[in-house]
C-alpha positions in Angstrom: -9.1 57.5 81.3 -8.1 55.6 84.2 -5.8 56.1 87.2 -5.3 54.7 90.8 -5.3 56.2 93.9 -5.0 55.6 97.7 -8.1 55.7 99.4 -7.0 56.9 102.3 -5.6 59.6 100.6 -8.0 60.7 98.6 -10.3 60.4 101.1 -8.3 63.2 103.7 -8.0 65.2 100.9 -11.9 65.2 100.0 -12.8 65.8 103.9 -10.9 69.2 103.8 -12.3 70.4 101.2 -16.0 69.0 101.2 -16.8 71.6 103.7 -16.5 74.4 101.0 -19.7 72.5 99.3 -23.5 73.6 100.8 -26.2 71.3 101.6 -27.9 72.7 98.9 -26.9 74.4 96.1 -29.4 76.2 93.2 -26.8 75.1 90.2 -26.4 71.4 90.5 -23.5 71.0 89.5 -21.7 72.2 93.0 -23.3 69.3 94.3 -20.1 67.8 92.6 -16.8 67.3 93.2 -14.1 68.4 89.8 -11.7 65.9 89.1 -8.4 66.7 87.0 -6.0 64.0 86.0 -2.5 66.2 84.8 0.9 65.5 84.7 1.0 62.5 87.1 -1.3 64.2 90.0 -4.7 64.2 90.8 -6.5 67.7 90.9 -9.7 68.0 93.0 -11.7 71.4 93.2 -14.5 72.0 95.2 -17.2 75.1 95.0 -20.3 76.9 96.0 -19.9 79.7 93.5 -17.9 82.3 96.1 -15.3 80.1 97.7 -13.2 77.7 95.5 -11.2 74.7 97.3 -8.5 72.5 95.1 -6.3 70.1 96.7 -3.8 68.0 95.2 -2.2 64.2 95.2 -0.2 62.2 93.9 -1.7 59.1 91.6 -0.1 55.8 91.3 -1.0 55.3 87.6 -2.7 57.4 85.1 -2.9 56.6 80.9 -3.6 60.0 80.4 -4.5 63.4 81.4 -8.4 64.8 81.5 -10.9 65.6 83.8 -14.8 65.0 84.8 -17.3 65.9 87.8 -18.5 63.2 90.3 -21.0 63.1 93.0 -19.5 64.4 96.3 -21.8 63.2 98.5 -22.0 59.3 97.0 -18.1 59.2 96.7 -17.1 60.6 100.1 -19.8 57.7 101.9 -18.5 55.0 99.8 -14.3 56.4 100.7 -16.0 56.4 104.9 -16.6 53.0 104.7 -14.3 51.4 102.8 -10.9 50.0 103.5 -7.5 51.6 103.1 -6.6 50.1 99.7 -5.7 51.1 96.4 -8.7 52.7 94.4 -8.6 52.2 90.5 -11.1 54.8 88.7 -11.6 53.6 84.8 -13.7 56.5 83.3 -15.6 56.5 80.0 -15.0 60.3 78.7 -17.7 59.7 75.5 -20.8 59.1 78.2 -19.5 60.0 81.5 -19.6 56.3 83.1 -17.5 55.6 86.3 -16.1 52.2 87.6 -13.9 52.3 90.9 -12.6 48.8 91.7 -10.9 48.1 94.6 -9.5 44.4 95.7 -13.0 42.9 96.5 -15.5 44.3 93.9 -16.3 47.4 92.8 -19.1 50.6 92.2 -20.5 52.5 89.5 -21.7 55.4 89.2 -22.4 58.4 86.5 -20.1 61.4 86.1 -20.6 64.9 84.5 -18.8 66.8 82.4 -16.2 69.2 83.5 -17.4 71.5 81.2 -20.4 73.1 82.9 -18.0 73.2 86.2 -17.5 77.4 86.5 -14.1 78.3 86.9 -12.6 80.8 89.7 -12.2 84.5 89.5 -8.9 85.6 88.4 -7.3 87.9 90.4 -6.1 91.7 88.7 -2.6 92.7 87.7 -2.5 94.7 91.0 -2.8 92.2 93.3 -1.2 92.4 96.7 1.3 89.0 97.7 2.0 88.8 101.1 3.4 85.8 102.8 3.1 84.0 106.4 3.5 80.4 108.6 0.5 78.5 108.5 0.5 78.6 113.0 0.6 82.1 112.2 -2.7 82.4 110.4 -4.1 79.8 112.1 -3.9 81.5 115.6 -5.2 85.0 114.0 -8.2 83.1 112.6 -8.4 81.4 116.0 -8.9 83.9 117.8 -10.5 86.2 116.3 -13.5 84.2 114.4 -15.6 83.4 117.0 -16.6 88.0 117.3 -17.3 88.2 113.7 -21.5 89.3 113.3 -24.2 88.0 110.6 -25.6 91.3 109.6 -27.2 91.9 106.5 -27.2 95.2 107.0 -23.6 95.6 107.9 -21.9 93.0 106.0 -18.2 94.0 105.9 -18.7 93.0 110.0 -19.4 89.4 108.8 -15.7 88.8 108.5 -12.1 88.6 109.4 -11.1 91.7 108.7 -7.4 91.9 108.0 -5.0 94.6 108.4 -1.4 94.4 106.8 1.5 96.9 107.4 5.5 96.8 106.8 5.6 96.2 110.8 2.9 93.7 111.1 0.0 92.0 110.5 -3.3 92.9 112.1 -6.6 90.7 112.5 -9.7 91.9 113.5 -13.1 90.9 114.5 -16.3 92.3 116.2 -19.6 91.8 116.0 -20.7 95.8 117.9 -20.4 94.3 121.2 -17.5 92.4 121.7 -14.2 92.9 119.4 -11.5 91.1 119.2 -7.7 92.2 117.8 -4.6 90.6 117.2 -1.5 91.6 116.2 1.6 89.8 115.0 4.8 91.1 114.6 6.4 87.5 112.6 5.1 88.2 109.8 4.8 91.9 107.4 3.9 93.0 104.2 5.2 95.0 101.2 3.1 97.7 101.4 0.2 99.0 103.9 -2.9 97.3 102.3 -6.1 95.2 104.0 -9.1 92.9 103.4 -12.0 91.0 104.8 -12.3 87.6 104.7 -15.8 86.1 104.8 -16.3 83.9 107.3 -17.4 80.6 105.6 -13.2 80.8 104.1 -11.7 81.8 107.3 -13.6 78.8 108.8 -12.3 76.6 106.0 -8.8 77.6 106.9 -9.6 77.4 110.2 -9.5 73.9 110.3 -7.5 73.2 107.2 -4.4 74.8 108.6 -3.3 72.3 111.1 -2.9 69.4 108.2 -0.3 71.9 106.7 2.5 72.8 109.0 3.6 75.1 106.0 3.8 78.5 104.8 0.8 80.4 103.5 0.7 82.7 100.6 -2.2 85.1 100.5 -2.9 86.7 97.0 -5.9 89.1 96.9 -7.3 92.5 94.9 -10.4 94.0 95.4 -12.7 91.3 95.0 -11.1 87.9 95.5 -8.5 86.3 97.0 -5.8 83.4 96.5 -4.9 81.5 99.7 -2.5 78.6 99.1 -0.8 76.1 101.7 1.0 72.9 100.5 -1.5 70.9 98.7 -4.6 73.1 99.4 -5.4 76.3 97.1 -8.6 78.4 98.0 -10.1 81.4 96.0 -12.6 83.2 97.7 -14.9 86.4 97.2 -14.1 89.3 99.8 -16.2 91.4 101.3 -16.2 94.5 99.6 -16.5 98.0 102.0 -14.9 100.0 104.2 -14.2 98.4 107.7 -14.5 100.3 110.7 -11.5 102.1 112.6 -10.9 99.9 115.4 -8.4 101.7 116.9 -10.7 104.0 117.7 -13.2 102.2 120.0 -10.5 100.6 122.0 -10.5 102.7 125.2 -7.0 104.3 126.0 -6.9 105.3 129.6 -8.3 102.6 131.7 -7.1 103.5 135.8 -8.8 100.8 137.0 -7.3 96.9 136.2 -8.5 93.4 137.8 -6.1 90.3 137.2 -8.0 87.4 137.7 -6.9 83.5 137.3 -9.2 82.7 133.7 -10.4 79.5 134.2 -11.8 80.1 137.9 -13.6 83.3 136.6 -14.8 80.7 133.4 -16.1 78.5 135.5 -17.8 81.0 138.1 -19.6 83.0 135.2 -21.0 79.1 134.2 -21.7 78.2 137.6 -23.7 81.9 138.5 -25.1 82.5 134.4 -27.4 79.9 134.6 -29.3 82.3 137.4 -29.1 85.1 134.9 -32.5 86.5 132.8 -32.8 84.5 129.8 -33.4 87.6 127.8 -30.6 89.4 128.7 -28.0 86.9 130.1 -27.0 89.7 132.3 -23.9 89.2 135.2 -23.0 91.5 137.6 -19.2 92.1 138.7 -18.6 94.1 141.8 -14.8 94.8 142.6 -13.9 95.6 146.2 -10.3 95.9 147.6 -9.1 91.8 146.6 -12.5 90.4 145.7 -14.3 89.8 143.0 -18.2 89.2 143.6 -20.2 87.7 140.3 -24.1 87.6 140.9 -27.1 87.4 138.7 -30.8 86.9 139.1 -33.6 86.2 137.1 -37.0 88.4 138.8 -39.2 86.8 136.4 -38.8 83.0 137.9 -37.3 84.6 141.7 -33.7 83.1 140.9 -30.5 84.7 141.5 -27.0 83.2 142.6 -23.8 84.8 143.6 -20.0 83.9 143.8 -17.3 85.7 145.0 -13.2 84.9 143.9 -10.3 86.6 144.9 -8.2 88.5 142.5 -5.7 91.4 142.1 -7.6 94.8 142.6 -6.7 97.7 143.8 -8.7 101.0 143.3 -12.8 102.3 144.2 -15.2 100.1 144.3 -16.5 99.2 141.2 -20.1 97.6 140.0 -20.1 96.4 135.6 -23.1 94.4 134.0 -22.0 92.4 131.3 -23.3 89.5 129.0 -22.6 86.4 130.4 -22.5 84.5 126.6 -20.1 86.9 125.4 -17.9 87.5 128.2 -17.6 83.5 128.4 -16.9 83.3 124.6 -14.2 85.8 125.2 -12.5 84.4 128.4 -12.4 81.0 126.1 -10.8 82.4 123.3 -7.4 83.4 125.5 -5.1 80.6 126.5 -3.3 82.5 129.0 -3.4 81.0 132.7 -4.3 84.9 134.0 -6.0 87.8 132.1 -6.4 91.4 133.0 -9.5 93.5 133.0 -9.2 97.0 132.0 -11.8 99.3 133.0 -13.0 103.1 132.7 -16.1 103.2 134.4 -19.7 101.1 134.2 -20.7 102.9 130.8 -17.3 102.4 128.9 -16.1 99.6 127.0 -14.1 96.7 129.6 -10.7 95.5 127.9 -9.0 92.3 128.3 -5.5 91.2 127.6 -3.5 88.2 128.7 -1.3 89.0 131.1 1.7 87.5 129.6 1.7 87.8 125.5 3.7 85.7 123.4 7.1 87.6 121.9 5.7 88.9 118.9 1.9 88.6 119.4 -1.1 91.7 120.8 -4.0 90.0 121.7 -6.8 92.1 123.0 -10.4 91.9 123.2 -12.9 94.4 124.2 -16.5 93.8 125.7 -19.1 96.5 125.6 -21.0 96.7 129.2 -24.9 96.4 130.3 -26.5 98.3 131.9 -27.3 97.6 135.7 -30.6 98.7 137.3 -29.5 99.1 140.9 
């Protein structure tokens, strides 16, 4: 079999989806990348058992159709530092021997056969199709990946848990002490139904969706899922369980409500944090008529630090604890210039929105407070 290729585009192709592949893998043959020569295009999968990847491209020349396993770590150094040129691939089907020539020489190397390559779950007869822009998805999995947990005891928390309705489309992420939810009217489904995306394949998609200004078709039962954009195709494993009601730890009555300019209180928490305990990471907010004090201190080594901002309160005077990693994690996850804080009282849950929301879009997130010893 032989067919040629751009190397440039082959090698684009094999970047996205080289990700999906571990460092190391117990069946050897996931250290491999699936080739598939059909119809005139060039079919490459890649796996580690619970998340399939296949792109797609187009060949120059092929004599016929077939397909082989190769090497993915040996081909995608030999594509990083080679030239953009055509790539001819001449491979010997009887005993699996590879020869890509390109306009100065050329390599060889062994191949496997396709054979032992497992293929992906098939999804059921029930399966829910719902449909969506690729920007769409994209900011969900944005915003919300960075608040899923690793629990082993909890795994349905160790995704993107995603919530679809015939008004909107819901994501949501939290790890127990910070949560994160967003809604999007653009885009609906058929019927109420949900899923949780692990978060090795929302990460995939994550940065795979900006190389596909497309629409997004998400297939899924309950065990897998189908995800395809453009020239990329994903099957994946869900998480399988029952995901919290988040509705339901999202304080409702909040009287008191801080708007603050984001990146000045980002860059305050950075500046005072570093003060902080290193066990606990724990900052202090006090909130007094226009003024916003941030202080921490660390007894253990006699440091402590203290900045004070002006923002937009009005109410009593107000002293929260939180934790300085998460809170910053949060306040870099909104791209509004101002946010909103929304609190009950010290013990209760603190909620923050962007003060102005994009037509269409909910963000919130939601921070569970420390406690303060004074």
């Amino acid at each position: 079999m032989k067919f040629v290729v751009s190397s440039t585009d082959l090698s684009a192709h094999l970047q996205a989806i080289s990700r999906v592949i571990n460092s190391k893998n117990a069946i050897p043959i996931f250290d491999c990348f699936l080739f598939c020569v059909k119809e005139g295009r060039l079919f490459v999968t890649a796996s580690d058992s619970e998340t399939t990847m296949t792109t797609s491209m187009e060949v120059a020349q092929t004599d016929t159709d077939g397909q082989f396993a190769i090497m993915a770590r040996t081909l995608l150094e030999a594509l990083r530092v080679g030239a953009d040129q055509p790539l001819t691939f001449d491979v010997n089907m009887e005993n699996m021997s590879i020869t890509v020539s390109y306009q100065n020489g050329s390599y060889s190397l062994m191949g496997q056969s396709a054979e032992v390559y497992p293929s992906p779950d098939q999804l059921s007869e029930n399966a829910v199709t719902v449909t969506m822009e690729s920007d769409l998805l994209l900011e969900g999995i944005g915003r919300t990946l960075f608040a899923t947990a690793s629990d082993e005891l909890r795994p349905v928390m160790n995704g993107v848990f995603f919530d679809i309705s015939t008004e909107d489309i819901t994501l949501v992420a939290s790890d127990g002490h910070k949560l994160v939810r967003y809604r999007n009217n653009h885009a609906k489904g058929d019927q109420k139904s949900s899923f949780i995306l692990p978060k090795k394949p929302a990460g995939l998609l994550k940065n795979l969706a900006p190389k596909e200004a497309t629409g997004v078709t998400l297939q899924f039962d309950n065990r897998n899922a189908v995800i395809e954009m453009g020239e990329y195709k994903m099957v994946c494993r869900l998480i399988e369980g029952r995901y919290p009601n988040y509705n339901s730890v999202i304080p409702q009555s909040n009287p008191y409500k801080v708007t603050i300019d984001r990146l000045s209180l980002l860059g305050a928490l950075r500046r005072v944090s570093i003060f902080s305990s290193q066990a606990s990471n724990l900052v202090k907010l006090n909130l007094k008529g226009g003024e916003l004090l941030i202080s921490a201190q660390d007894i253990d080594f006699s440091t402590s630090a203290k900045e004070s901002m002006p923002c937009q309160y009005e109410g009593e005077e107000m002293s929260i604890g939180f934790k300085s990693v998460f809170l910053i994690d949060i306040l870099n996850n909104f791209s509004a210039d101002e946010v909103t804080i929304e609190l009950a009282d010290p013990s209760r849950a603190g909620v923050i929105v962007p003060v102005m929301q994009p037509e269409g879009e909910d963000l919130l997130m939601l921070l569970m407070p420390m406690m303060l010893n004074d």
